[in-house]
C-alpha positions as MATLAB code, in Angstrom:
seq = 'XXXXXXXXXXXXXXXXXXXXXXXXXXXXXXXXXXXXXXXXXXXXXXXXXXXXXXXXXXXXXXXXXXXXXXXXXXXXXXXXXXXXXXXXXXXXXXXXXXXXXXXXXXXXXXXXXXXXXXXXXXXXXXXXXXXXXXXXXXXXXXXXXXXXXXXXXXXXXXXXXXXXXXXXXXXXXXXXXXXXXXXXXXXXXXXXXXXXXXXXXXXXXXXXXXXXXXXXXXXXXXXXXXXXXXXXXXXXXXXXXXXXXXXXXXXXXXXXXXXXXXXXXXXXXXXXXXXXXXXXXXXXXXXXXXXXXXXXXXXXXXXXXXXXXXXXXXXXXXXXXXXXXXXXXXXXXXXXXXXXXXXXXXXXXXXXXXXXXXXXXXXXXXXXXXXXXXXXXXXXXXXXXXXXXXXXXXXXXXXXXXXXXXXXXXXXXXXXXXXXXXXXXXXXX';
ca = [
      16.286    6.961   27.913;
      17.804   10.551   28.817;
      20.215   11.805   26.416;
      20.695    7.731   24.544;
      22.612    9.912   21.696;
      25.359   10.457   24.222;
      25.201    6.760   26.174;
      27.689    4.019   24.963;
      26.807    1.790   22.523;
      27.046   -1.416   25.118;
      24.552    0.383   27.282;
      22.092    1.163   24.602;
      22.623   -2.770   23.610;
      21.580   -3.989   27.069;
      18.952   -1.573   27.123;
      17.148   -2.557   23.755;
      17.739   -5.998   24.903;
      15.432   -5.777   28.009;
      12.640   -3.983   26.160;
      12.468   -6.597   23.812;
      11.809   -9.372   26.526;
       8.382   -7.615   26.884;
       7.865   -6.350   23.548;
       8.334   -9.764   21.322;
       5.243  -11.201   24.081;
       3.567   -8.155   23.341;
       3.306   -7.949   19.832;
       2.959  -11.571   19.282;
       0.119  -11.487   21.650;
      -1.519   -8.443   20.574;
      -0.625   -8.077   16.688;
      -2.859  -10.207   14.630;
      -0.698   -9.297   11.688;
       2.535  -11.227   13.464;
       0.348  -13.848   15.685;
      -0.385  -14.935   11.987;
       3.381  -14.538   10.541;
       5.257  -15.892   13.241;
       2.606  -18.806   13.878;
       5.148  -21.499   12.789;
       8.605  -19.696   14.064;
       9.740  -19.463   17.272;
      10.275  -15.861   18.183;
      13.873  -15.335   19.671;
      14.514  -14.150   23.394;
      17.832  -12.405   21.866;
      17.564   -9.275   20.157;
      20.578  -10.017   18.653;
      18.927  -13.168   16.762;
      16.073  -11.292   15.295;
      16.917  -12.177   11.805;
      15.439  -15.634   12.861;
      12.187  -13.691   12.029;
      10.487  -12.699    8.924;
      11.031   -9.119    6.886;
       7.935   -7.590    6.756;
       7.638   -4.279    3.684;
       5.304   -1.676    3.171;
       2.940   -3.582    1.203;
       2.149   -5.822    3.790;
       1.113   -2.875    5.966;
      -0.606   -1.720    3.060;
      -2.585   -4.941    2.363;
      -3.559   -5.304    6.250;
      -4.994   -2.101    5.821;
      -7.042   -2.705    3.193;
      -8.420   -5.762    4.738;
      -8.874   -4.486    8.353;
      -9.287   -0.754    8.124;
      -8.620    2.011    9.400;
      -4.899    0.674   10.859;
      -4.569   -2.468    9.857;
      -4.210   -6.103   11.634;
      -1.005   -4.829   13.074;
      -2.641   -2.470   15.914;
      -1.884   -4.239   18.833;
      -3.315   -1.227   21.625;
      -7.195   -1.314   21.669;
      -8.969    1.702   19.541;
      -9.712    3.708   22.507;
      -5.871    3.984   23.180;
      -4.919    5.875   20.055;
      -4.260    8.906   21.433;
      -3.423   10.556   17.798;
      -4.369    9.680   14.113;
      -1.660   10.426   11.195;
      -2.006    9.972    7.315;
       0.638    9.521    5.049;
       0.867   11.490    2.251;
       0.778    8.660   -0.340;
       3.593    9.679   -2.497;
       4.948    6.390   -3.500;
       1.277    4.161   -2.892;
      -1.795    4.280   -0.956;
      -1.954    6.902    1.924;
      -1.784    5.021    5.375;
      -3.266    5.625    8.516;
      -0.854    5.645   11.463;
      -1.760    5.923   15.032;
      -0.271    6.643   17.991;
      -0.912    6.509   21.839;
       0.110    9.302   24.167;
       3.345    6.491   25.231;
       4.127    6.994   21.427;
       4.020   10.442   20.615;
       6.227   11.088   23.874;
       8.962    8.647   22.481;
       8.770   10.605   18.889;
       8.987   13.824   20.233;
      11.897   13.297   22.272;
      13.996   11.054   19.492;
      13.203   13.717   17.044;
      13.966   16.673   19.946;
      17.723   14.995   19.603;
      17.785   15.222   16.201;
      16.833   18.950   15.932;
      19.011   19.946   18.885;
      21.695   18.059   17.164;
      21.303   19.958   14.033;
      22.358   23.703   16.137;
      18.213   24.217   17.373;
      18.127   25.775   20.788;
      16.329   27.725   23.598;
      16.243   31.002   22.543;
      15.599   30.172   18.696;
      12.245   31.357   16.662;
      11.522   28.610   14.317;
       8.973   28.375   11.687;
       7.621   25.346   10.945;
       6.706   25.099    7.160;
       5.443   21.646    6.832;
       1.765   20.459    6.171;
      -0.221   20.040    9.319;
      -3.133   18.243    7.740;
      -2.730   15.010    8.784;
       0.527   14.751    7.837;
       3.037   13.433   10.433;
       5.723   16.310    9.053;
       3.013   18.794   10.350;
       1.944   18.448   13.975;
       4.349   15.327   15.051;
       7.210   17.023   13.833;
       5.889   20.638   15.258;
       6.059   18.454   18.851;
       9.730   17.406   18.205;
      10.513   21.688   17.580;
       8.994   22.315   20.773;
      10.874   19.392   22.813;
      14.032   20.990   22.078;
      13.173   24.084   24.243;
      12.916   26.621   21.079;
       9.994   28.844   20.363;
       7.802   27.436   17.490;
       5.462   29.189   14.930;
       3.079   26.787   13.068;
       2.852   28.449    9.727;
       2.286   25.306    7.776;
       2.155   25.522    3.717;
       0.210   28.403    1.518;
       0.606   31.929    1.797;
       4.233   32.414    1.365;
       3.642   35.989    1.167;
       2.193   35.925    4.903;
       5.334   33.527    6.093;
       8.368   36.500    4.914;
       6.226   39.147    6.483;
       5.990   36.586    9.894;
       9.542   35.963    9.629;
      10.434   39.619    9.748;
       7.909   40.779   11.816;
       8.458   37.846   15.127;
      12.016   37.912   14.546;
      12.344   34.413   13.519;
      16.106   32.496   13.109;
      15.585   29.402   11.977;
      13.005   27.690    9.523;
      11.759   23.998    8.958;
      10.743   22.949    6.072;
      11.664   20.668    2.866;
      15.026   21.796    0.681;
      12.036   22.047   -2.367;
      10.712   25.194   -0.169;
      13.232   27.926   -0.095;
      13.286   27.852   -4.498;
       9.301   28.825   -3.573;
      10.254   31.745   -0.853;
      13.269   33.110   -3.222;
      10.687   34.136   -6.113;
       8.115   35.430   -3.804;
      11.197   37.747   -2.363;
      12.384   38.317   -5.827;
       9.117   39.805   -6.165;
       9.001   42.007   -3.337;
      12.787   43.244   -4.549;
      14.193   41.011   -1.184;
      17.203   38.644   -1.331;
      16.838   35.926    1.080;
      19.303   37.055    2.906;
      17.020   40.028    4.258;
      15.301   37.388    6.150;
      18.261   37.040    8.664;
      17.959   33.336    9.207;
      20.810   31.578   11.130;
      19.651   27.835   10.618;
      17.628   25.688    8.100;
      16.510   22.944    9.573;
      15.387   19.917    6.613;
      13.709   17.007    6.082;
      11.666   15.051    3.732;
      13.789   14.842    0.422;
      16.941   13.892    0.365;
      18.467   16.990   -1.870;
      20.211   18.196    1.001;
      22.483   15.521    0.746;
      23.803   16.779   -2.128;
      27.115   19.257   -1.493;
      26.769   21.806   -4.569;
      22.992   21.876   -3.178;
      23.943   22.494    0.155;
      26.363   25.090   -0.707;
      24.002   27.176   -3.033;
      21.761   27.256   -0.409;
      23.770   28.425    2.471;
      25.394   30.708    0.118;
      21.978   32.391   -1.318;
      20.582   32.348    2.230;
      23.240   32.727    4.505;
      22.465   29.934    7.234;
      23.943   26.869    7.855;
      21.757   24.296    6.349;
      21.321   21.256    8.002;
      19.319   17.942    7.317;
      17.813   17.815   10.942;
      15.087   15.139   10.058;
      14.930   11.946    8.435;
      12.432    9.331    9.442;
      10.656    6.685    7.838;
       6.740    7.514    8.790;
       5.477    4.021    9.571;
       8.495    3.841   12.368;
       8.758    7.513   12.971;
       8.697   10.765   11.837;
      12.402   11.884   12.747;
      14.657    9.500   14.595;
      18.078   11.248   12.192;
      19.780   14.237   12.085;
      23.188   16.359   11.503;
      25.266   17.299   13.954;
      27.119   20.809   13.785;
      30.119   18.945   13.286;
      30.076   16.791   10.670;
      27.136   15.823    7.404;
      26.257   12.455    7.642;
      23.051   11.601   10.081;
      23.371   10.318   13.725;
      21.035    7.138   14.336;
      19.128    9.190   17.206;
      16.714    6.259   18.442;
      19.313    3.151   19.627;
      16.922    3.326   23.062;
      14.098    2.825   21.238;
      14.582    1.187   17.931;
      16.824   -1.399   16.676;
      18.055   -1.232   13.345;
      19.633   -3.463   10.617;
      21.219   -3.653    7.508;
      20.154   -6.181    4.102;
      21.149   -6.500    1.128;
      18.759   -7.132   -1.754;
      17.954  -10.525   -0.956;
      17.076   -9.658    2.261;
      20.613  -11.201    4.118;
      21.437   -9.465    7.138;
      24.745   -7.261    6.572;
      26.895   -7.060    9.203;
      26.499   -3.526   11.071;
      30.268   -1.925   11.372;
      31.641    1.051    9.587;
      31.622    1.484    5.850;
      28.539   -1.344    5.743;
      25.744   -0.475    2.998;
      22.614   -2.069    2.752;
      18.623   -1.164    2.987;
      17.930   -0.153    6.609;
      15.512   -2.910    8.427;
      13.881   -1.337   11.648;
      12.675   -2.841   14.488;
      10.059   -1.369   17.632;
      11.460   -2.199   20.984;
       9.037    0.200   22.462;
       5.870    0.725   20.671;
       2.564    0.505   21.601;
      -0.241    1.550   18.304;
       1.396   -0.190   15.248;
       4.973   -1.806   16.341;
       6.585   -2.839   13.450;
       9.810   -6.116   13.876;
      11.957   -6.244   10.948;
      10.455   -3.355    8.996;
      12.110   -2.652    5.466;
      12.182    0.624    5.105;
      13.154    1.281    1.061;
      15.957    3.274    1.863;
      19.646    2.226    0.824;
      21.492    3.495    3.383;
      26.101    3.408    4.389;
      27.184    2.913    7.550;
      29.519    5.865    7.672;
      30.743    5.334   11.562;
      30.271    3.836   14.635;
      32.890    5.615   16.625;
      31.985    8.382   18.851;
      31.707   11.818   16.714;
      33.452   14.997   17.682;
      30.249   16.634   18.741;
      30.369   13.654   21.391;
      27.361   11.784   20.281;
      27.972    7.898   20.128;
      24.872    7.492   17.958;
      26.188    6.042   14.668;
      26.093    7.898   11.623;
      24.759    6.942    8.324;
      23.828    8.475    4.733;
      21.391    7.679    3.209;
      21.962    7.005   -0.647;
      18.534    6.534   -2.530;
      15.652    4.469   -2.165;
      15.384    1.156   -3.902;
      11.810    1.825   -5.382;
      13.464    5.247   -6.780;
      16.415    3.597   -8.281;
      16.354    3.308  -11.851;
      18.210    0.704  -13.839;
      19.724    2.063  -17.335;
      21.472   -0.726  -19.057;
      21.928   -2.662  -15.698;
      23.526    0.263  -14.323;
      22.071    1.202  -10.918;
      20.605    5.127  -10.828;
      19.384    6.834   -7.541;
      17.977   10.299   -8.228;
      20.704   11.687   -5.482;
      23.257   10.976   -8.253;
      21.731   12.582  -10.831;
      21.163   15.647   -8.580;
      25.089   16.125   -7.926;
      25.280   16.333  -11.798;
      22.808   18.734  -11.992;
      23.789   20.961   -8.657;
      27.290   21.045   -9.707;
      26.565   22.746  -13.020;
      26.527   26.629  -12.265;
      24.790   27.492  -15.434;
      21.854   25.012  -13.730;
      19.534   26.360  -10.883;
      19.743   22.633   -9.748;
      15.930   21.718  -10.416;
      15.575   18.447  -11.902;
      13.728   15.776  -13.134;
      13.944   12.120  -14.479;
      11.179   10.953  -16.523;
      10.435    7.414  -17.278;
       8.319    6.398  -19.946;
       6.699    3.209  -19.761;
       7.875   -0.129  -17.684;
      10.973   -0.362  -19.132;
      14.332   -1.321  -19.480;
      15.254    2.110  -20.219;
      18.286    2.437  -22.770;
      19.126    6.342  -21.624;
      18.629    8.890  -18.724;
      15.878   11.127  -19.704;
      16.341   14.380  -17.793;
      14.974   17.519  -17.488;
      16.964   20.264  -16.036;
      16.584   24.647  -15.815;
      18.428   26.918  -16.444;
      19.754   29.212  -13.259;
      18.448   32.857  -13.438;
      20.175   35.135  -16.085;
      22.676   32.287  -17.414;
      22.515   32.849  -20.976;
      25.121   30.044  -22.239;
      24.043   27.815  -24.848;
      21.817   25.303  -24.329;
      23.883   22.712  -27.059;
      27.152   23.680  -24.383;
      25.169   22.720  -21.135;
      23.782   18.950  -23.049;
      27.096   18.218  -23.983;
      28.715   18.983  -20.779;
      26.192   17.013  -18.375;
      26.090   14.138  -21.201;
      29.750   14.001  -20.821;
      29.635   13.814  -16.316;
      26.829   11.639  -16.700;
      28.718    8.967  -18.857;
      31.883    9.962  -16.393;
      30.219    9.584  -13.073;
      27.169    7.680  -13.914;
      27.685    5.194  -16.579;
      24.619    5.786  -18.759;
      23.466    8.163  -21.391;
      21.384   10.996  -20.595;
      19.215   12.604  -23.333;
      19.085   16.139  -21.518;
      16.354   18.668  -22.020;
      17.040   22.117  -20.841;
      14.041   24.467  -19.733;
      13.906   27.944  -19.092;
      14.611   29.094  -15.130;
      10.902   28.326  -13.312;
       9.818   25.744  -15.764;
      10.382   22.789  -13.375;
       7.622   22.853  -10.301;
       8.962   24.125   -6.829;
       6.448   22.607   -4.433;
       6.063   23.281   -0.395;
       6.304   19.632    0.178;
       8.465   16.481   -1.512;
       9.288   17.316   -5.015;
       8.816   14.478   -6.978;
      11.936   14.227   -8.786;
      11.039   10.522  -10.877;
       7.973   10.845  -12.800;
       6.803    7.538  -14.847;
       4.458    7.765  -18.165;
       2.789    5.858  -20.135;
       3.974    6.832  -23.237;
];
């Protein structure tokens, strides 16, 4: 649907409602995954009753896989329709194998073209895309949405950062894409070379994949070391698609950039459907209206998400806008207190004697008693590391609730990486 981040919300409504009446025949006639879960529940002609139906959660998709490689039970197009073959990158299980048909990849492209274009990306722009392209979604799919929005793309990928500051100077580039881990990686390469990042001459960072962005003192030190405006152009949930959420110039949170396409709901941990208005939280549930490979109907997603407005924005988008606030297989519970790592990296961004890599480590299953967390130092900060324990002990009692046992590392200690930092790392021990 042309422009659906601009339509009104009743429009968008009616139009969701009408793909539906084909899809719901569709996937329960082609999906062997839902033929089997909806055998005994009669699937609603209203969108709007769709909680009548079962939540389905990664490890279902994970388990159908397993049983009926390569994409599962739920691929309702025949094999020689998949037009394109994805791989997740496994970070919190098994890798997955998405597909796509050409119908698909058209939809992602131009959802995620909204989101970029959104975010300040235009005709005219250079943009290097930093992301891998093997297999990955973030690679290639997300190299498709770049191009939709009318810019000029270069498909640098990962490795060689060297290579990427001489192809940034050299093509005239404005605007990179890449995750918030990447620029730590570029700054010590141009550290190197006697560069500051602002050398580069970059107007616009456009990121996606972690959710550090989301955190203001991040934000801030990196538009201040680099000199663009940062922006957190692409969030997606891979399974659904790669980018369907972005900023605006106007505003932080992320406009819901799909309402033509997907359908989306709020639950709470039980799985009860939370009403969708302004100021609702709850895990995001996501539904395919239009979706040919692998459409997924009432998809959990993992990610605890606020409803931060469904009024029109002053960029004049009606798509609603959201944050999202963790994950709920990343939050960790210390002394019944709930933990998402975006919390902890507010703590640690704020702190200017901190470079604002973190990490939390976990050691064995748990219940955890204290916050173990490893933090650097910020380059040439010489204040005492007894000063710097005390004071993040003290905001994360304040502003968390827990105890931290805090272990401060020399600048460069803590991994940068080209692709998602893993922030929570679990032991053994």
């Amino acid at each position: 649907m042309p422009e659906a981040d601009f339509a009104p919300l009743e429009e968008l409504a009616a139009h969701r409602q009408g793909l539906w009446e084909r899809q719901r025949s569709y996937v329960a006639g082609q999906s062997a995954l839902y033929g089997d879960l909806w055998a005994d529940v009669k699937v609603p002609e209203r969108l709007d009753e769709i909680a009548q139906l079962p939540l389905v959660d990664k490890e279902a998709l994970r388990a159908s896989q397993r049983v009926h490689p390569p994409f599962g039970a739920y691929l309702a197009a025949s094999p020689a329709e998949v037009g394109r073959v994805h791989r997740t990158g496994g970070t919190t299980g098994e890798a997955m194998n998405l597909a796509l048909t050409a119908s698909d990849a058209l939809d992602t492209a131009e959802v995620g073209a909204r989101a970029q274009r959104a975010s300040g990306l235009r005709p005219g722009d250079v943009v290097v895309h930093c992301l891998n392209y093997q297999l990955w979604m973030g690679g290639y799919t997300d190299h498709t949405t770049l191009e939709a929005t009318g810019a000029t793309v270069v498909p640098f990928g990962v490795g060689n950062p060297q290579l990427l500051v001489r192809t940034i100077r050299e093509l005239g580039v404005t605007a990179i894409s890449c995750t918030p881990s990447y620029p730590a990686v570029l700054e010590q390469v141009l550290a190197e070379h006697g560069l500051a990042p602002r050398d580069l001459g970059l107007r616009l960072g456009l990121f996606g994949g972690e959710a550090a962005l989301d955190v203001p003192g991040f934000r801030a030190r990196l538009e201040r070391t680099w000199g663009f405006a940062a922006r957190n152009s692409n969030y997606g949930v891979t399974d659904i698609m790669c980018n369907f959420a972005g900023q605006c110039e106007e505003q932080e949170a992320l406009h819901f950039m799909a309402l033509d396409v997907l359908h989306p709901e709020l639950v709470d941990e039980e799985g009860e459907v939370v009403t969708w208005e302004s100021g609702a939280r709850g895990e995001l549930v996501l539904t395919h209206v239009a979706r040919d490979c692998q459409p997924l109907v009432r998809f959990r997603t993992g990610d605890i998400v606020t409803l931060e407005s469904t009024e029109p924005c002053a960029c004049g988008r009606t798509a609603p806008r959201l944050r999202v606030t963790g994950r709920a297989d990343d939050m960790v519970v210390i002394r019944g207190v709930n933990v998402f790592p975006t919390s902890v990296a507010a703590l640690v961004a704020d702190d200017p004697a901190l470079s604002g890599e973190y990490r939390i480590i976990l050691r064995g299953d748990g219940p955890y008693d204290r916050l173990l967390l490893e933090v650097e130092r910020d380059r040439g900060s010489s204040q005492p590391v007894e000063e710097i324990v005390d004071r993040l002990g003290a905001r994360a009692r304040a502003d968390l609730r827990v105890t931290a046992e805090v272990s401060v590392l020399d600048f460069g200690a803590l991994p940068r990486t080209e692709g998602k930092t893993r922030r929570v790392v679990r032991t053994t021990d």
